[in-house]
RODO-2510 file (C-alpha; in nm, 4 decimals, decimal comma):
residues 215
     n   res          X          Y          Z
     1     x    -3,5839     2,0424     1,4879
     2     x    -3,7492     1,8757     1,7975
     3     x    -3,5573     1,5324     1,6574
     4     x    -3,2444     1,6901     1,6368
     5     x    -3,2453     1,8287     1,9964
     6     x    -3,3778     1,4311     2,0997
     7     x    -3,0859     1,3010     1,9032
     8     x    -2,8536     1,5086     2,0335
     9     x    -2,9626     1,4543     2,3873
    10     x    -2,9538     1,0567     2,3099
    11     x    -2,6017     1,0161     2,2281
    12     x    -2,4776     1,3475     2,4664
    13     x    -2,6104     1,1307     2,7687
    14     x    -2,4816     0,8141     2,6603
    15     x    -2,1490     0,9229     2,6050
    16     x    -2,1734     1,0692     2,9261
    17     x    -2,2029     0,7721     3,1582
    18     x    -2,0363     0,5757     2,9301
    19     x    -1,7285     0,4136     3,1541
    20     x    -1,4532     0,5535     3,0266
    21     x    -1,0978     0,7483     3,0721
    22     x    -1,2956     1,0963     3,0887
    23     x    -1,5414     0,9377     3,3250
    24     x    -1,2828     0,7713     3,5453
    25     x    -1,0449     1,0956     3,5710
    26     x    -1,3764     1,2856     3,6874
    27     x    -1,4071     1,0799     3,9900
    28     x    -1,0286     1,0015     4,0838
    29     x    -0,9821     1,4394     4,0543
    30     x    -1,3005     1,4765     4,2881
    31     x    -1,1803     1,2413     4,5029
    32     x    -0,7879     1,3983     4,5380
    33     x    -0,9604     1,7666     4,4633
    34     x    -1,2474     1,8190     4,5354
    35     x    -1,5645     1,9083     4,3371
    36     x    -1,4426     2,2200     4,1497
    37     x    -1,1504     1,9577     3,9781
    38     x    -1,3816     1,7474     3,8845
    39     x    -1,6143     2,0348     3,7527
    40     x    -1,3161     2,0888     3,5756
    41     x    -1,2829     1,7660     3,4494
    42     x    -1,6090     1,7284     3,2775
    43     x    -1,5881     2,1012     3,1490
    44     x    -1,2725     1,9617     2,9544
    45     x    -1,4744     1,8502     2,6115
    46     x    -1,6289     2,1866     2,5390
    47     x    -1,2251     2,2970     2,4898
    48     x    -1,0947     1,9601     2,2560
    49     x    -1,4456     1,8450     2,0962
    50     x    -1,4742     2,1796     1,8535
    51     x    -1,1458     2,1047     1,6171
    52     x    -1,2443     1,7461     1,6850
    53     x    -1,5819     1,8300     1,4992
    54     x    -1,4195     2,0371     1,2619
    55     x    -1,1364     1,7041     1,2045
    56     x    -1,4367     1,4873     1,1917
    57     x    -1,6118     1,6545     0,9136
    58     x    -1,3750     1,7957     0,7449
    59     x    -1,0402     1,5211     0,7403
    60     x    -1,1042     1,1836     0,9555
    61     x    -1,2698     0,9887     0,6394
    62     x    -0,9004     1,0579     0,4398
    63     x    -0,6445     0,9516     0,7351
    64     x    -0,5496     0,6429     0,7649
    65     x    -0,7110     0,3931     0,9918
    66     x    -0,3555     0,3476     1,1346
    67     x    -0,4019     0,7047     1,2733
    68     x    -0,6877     0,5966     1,5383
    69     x    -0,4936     0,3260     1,6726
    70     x    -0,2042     0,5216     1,7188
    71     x    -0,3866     0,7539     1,9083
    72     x    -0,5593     0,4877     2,1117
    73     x    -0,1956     0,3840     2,1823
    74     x    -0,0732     0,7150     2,2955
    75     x    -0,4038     0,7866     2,5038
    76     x    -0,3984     0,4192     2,6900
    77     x    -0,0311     0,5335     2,7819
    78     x    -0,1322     0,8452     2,9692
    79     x    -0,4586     0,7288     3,1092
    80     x    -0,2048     0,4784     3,2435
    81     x     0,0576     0,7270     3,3551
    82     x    -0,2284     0,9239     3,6021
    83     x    -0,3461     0,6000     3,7368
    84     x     0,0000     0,5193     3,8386
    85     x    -0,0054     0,8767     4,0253
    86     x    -0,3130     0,8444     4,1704
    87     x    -0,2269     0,5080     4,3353
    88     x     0,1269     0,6765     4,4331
    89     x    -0,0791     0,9480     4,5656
    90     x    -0,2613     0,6641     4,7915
    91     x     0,0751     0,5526     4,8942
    92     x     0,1982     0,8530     4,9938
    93     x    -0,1540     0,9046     5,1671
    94     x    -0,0639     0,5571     5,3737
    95     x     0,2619     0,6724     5,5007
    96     x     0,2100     1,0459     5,5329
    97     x     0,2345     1,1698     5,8887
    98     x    -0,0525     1,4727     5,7397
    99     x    -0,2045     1,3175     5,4941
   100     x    -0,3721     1,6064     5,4104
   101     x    -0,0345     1,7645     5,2940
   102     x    -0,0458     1,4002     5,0784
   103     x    -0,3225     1,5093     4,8969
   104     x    -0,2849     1,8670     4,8474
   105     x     0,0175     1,9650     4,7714
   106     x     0,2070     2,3160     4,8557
   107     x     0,0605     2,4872     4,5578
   108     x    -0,1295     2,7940     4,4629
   109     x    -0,5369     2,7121     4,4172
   110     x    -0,4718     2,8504     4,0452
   111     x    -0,1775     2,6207     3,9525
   112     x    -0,4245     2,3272     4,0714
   113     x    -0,6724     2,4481     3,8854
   114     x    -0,4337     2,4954     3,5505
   115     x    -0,2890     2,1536     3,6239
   116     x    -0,6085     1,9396     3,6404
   117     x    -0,7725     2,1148     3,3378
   118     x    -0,4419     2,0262     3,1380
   119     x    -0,4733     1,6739     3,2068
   120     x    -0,8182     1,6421     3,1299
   121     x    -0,7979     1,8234     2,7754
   122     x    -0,4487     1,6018     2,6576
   123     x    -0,6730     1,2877     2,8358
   124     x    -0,9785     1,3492     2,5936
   125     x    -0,7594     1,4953     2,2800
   126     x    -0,5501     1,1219     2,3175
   127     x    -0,8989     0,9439     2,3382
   128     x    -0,9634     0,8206     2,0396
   129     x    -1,3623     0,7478     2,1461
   130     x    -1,5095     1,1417     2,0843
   131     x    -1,2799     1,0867     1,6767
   132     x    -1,4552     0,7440     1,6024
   133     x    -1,7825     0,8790     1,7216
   134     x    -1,7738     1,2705     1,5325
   135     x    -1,5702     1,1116     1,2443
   136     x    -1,8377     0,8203     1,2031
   137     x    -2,2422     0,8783     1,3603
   138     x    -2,1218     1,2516     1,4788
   139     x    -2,0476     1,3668     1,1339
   140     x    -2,3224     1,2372     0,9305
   141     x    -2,6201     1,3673     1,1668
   142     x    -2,4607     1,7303     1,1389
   143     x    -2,4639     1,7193     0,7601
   144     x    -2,8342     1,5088     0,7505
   145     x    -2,9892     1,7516     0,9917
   146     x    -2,8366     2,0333     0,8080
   147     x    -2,9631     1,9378     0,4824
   148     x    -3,3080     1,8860     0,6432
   149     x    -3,3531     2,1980     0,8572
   150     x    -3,0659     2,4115     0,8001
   151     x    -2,8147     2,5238     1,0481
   152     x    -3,0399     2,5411     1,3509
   153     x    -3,0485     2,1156     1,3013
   154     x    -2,7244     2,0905     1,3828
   155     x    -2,6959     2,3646     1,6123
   156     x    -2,9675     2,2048     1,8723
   157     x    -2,7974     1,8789     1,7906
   158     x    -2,4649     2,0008     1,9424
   159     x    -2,6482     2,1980     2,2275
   160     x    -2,8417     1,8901     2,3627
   161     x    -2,5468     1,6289     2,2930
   162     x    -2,3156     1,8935     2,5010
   163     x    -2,5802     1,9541     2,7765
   164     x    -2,5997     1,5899     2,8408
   165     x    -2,2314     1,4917     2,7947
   166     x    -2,1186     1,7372     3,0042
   167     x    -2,4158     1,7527     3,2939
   168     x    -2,3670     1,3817     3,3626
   169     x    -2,0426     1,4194     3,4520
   170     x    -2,0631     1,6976     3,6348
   171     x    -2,3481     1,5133     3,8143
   172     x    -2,0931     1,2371     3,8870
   173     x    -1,8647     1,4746     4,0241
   174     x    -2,1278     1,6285     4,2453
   175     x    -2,2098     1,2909     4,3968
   176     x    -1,8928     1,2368     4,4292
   177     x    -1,8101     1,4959     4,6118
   178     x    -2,0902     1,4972     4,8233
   179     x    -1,9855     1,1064     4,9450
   180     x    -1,6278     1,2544     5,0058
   181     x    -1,6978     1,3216     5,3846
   182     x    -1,7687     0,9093     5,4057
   183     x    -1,4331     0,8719     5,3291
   184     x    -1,1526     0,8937     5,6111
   185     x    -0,8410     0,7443     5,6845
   186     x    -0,8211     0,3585     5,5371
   187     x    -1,1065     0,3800     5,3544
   188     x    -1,0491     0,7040     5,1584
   189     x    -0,6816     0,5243     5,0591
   190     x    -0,8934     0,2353     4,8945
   191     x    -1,1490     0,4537     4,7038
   192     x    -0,8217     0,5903     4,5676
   193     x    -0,6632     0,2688     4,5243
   194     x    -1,0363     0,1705     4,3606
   195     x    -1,0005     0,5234     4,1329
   196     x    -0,6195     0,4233     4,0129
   197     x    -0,7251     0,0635     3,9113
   198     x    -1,0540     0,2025     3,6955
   199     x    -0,8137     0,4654     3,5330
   200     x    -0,5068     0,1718     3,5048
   201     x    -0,7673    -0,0682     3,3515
   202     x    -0,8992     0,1594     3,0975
   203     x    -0,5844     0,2926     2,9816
   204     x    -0,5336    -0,0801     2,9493
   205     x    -0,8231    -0,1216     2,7365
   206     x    -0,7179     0,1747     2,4925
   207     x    -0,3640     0,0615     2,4582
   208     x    -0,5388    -0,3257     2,3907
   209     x    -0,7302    -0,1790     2,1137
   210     x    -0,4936     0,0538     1,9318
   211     x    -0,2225    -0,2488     1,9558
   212     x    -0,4765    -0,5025     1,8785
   213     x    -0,5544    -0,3072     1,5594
   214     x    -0,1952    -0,2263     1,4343
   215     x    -0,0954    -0,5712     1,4592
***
């Protein structure tokens, strides 16, 4: 079972500091938020990744291939849509007379809170990545390690892949957060500027590859 928790820790740490739409929207919410957004953030994949799983073993080998790329089309859209907002929030952080009223909107702490996490669980359930990798390598170690050592295989698999996928990321968004104080006035607007370009540019990846792959 020791392989299966090794395994698991592998990939969950990869896929962790992998660059990527979940990665950038952890640092671009710390950055606007603070550290409990991006907490938030990286706490996003223990919500989508279960009916993922359950898709994965369960559904993804009898869709279509068509129905990855149209996801990756309709993620790469989004991921685009919030780094347009986080470069208008730069903007408006420019040519605010407060920016701190720029950044942090009139709004209860709650309906932050409830708007960040929504963003981050439609972000990862358009990302076609965590499908391709459960529906592909995922899937088959969680049936092989079942086979082999019953369901605690599996079971240590998921714990260690989780552990890792989600502690790097919230390690990012401590570090993060921690740097925040570094950044005032000009240079805070270009580490947002710098945040909306990683998020535009890998939207523009995923709507690359799900086009790239219809055509």
């Amino acid at each position: 079972m020791l392989t299966a928790l090794i395994l698991g820790i592998s990939y969950g740490f990869t896929a962790g500091i992998t660059p990527g739409p979940m990665l950038g929207l952890v640092i671009t919410q710390t950055l606007q938020r603070g550290w409990r957004a991006g907490n938030l953030v990286a706490l996003a994949a223990l919500i989508t990744d279960l009916p993922i799983i359950v898709l994965a073993v369960l559904l993804i080998s009898q869709l279509p291939p068509s129905a990855l790329d149209w996801l990756a089309v309709a993620g790469g859209l989004f991921v685009l849509y919030l780094g347009g907002e986080t470069a208008l929030t730069a903007y408006r952080y420019a040519h605010s007379a407060s920016p701190s009223q720029a950044l942090s909107p009139s709004v209860s702490a709650t309906a932050a809170s409830g708007t960040v996490l929504w963003r981050a669980v439609l972000t990862n359930a358009l990302n076609p990545h965590p499908y391709l990798f459960w529906g592909t390598v995922g899937a088959q170690l969680l049936i092989r390690n079942y086979e082999e050592q019953g369901v605690g295989g599996p079971i240590l698999l998921l714990l260690g892949f989780y552990a890792f996928l989600v502690g790097s990321k919230l390690a990012v968004a401590f570090a993060v957060s921690r740097s925040r104080h570094w950044f005032q006035g000009p240079l805070y607007r270009r580490a947002l500027l710098l945040s909306a370009l990683l998020l535009i540019a890998l939207g523009l990846l995923l709507l690359a590859e799900g086009v790239s792959n219809l055509l």
